[in-house]
C-alpha positions as CSV (number, residue, x, y, z in Angstrom):
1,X,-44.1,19.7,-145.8
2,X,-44.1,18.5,-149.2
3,X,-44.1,20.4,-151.8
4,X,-46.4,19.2,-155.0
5,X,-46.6,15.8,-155.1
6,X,-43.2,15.3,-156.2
7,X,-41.2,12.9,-153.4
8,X,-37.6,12.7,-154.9
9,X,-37.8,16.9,-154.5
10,X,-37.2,16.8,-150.8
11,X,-33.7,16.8,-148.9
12,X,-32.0,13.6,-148.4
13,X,-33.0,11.8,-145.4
14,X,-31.1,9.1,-143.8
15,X,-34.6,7.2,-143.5
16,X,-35.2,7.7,-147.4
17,X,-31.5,7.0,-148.7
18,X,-27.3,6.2,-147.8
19,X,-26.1,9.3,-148.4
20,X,-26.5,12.6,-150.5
21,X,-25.2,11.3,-154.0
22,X,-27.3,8.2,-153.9
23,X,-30.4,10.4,-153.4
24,X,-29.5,12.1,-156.5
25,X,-29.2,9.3,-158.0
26,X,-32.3,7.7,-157.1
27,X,-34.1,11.6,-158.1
28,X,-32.5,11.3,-161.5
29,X,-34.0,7.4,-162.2
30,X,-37.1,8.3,-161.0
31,X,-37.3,11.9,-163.3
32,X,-35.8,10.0,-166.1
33,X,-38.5,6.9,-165.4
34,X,-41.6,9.7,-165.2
35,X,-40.7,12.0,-168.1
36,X,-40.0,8.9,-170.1
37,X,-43.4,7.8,-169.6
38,X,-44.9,11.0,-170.2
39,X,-43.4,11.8,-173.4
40,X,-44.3,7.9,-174.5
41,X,-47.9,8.4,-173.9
42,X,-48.2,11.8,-175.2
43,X,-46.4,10.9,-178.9
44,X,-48.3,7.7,-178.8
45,X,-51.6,9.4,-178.1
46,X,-50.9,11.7,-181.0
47,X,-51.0,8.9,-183.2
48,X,-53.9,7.2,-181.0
49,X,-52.4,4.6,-179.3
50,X,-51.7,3.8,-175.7
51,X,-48.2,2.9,-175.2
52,X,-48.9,-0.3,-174.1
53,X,-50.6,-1.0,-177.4
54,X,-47.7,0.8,-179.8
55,X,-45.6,-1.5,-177.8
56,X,-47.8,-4.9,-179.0
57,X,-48.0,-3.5,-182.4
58,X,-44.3,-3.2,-182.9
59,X,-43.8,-6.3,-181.6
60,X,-46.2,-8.6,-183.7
61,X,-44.6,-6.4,-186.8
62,X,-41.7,-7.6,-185.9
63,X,-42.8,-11.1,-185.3
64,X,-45.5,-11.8,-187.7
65,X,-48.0,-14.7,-186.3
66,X,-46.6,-14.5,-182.8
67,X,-48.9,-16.2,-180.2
68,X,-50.9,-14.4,-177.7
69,X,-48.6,-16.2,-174.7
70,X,-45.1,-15.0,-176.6
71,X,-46.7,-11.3,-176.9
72,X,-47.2,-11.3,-172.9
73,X,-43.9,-13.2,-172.5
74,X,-42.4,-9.9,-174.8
75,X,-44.0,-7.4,-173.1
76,X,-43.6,-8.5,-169.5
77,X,-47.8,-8.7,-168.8
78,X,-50.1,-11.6,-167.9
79,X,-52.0,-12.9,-170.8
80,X,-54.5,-11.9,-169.9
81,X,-53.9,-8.3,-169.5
82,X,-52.4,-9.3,-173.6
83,X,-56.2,-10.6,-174.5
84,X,-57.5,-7.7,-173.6
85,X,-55.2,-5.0,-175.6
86,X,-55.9,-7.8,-178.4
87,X,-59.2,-7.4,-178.8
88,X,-59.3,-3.5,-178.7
89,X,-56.6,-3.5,-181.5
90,X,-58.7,-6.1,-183.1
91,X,-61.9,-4.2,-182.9
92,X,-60.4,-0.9,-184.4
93,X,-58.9,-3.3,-187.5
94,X,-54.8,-3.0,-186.4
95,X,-54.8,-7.1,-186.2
96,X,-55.9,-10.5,-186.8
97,X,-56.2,-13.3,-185.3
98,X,-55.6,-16.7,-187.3
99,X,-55.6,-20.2,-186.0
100,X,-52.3,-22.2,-186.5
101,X,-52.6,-24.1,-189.7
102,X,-50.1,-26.1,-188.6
103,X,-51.7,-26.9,-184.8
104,X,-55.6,-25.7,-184.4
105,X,-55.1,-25.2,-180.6
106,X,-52.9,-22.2,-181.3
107,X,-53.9,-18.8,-182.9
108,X,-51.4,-16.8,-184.1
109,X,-51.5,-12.7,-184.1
110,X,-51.2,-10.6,-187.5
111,X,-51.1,-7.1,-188.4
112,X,-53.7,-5.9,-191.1
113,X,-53.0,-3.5,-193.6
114,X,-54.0,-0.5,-190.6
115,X,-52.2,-2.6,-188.5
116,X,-48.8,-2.2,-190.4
117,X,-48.8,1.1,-191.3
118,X,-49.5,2.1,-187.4
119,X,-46.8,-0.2,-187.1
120,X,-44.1,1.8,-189.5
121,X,-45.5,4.9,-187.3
122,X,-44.5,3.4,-184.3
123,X,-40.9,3.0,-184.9
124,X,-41.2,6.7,-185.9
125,X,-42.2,7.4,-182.5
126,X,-39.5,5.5,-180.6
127,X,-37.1,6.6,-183.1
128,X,-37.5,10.0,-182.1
129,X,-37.8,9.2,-178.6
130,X,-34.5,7.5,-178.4
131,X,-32.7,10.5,-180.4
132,X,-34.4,13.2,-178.5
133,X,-32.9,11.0,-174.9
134,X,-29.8,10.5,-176.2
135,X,-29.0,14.1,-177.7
136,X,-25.8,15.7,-176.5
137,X,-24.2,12.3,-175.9
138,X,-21.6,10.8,-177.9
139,X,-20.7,6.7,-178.2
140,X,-18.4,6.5,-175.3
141,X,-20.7,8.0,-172.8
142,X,-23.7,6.4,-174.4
143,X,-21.6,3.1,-173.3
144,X,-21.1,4.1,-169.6
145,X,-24.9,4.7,-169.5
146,X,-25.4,1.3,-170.7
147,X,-23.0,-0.5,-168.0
148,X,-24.2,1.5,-165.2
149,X,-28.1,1.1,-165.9
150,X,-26.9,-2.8,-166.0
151,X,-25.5,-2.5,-163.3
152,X,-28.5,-0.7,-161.5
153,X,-30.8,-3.1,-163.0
154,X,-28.5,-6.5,-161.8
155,X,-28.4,-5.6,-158.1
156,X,-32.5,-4.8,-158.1
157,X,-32.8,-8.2,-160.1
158,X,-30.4,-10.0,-157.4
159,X,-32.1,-7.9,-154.0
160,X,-35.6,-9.6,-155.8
161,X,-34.5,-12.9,-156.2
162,X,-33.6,-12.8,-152.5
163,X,-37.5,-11.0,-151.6
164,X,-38.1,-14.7,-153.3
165,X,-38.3,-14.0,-156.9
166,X,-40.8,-12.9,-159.6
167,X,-44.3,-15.2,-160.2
168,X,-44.7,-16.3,-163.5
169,X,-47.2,-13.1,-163.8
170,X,-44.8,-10.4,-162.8
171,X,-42.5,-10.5,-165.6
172,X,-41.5,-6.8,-164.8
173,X,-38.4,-8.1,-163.5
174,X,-37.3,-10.3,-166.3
C-alpha cells in the first residue's frame, strides 16, 4: 500500500489531513525536518561529533562556565540526558568541569583547548548548513519564511498548552 517507508508520500486523505494544500504543507515540514537532520548528522559525523554534542559544544563556547542545568535548559533535554553527553565530551578532552569558585555546590562547564577548536569547527558546520538551506532566497522571502514558521510553531505551542502543557523535562516545546 505504502510505498518505502515514507508516510507524507501517499495521497491526501481526509483521515490524515483538511485538505490537499495542507498535506503539502505538512509533506514539506516533515522533508524539510528529516533532510535537516540528515545533513546535521552526516557534517557533524565528519568532524566526529553527534549533533547533539556539536550542539553542547557551541553552546558552552558561547557561554563559557555555563552550568550543567542552563546547558539542558539551552538545549531543550533533561539533565540528565546533559550529564551524560558531558562526560563523553569530557572523556575524549573537548571539556572541563570546574567547581564554582564563587559557590562550591555548582560546577561550571569549560571548553579545553580540543574543545574550542571543535568549537570554531562547529560554527563552520552550521554556517554552511544555514547557507546551503537558505540558497536561492533573498531577504524578503527569507522574512515570510520566518513569520510563517512562527506562525506554524505558535498554534502547535497553543494546541499543547491546551493537551496540558510541557513537563519541566520536555522542553522540546519551549
Amino acid at each position: 500500500m505504502f510505498e518505502g517507508n515514507d508516510l507524507t508520500s501517499q495521497p491526501c486523505d481526509d483521515v490524515l489531513c483538511a485538505n490537499k494544500t495542507s498535506m503539502q504543507v505538512f509533506r514539506a515540514l516533515f522533508k524539510l525536518i528529516r533532510v535537516h537532520g540528515q545533513l546535521v548528522f552526516r557534517m557533524t559525523a565528519q568532524k566526529g561529533f553527534y549533533p547533539g554534542q556539536a550542539v553542547a559544544l557551541a553552546a558552552i563556547a558561547r557561554k563559557p562556565g555555563i552550568s550543567q542545568r542552563e546547558l539542558a535548559n539551552f538545549m531543550h533535554v533533561a539533565p540528565p540526558t546533559v550529564a551524560n553527553m558531558l562526560k563523553s565530551l569530557e572523556r575524549a578532552g573537548f571539556v572541563e568541569r570546574k567547581v564554582d569558585s564563587q559557590d562550591q555546590r555548582f560546577v561550571r562547564i569549560q571548553l579545553s583547548e580540543k574543545g574550542l577548536n571543535a568549537a570554531k569547527s562547529i560554527d563552520e558546520i552550521f554556517s554552511a548548513i544555514c547557507d546551503v538551506s537558505l540558497d536561492g532566497l533573498d531577504e524578503e522571502k527569507k522574512q515570510v519564511l520566518v513569520d510563517l514558521l512562527t506562525k506554524i510553531a505558535e498554534n502547535m505551542l497553543r494546541h499543547m498548552e491546551n493537551l496540558g502543557g510541557a513537563n519541566e523535562y520536555d522542553k522540546t516545546a519551549q
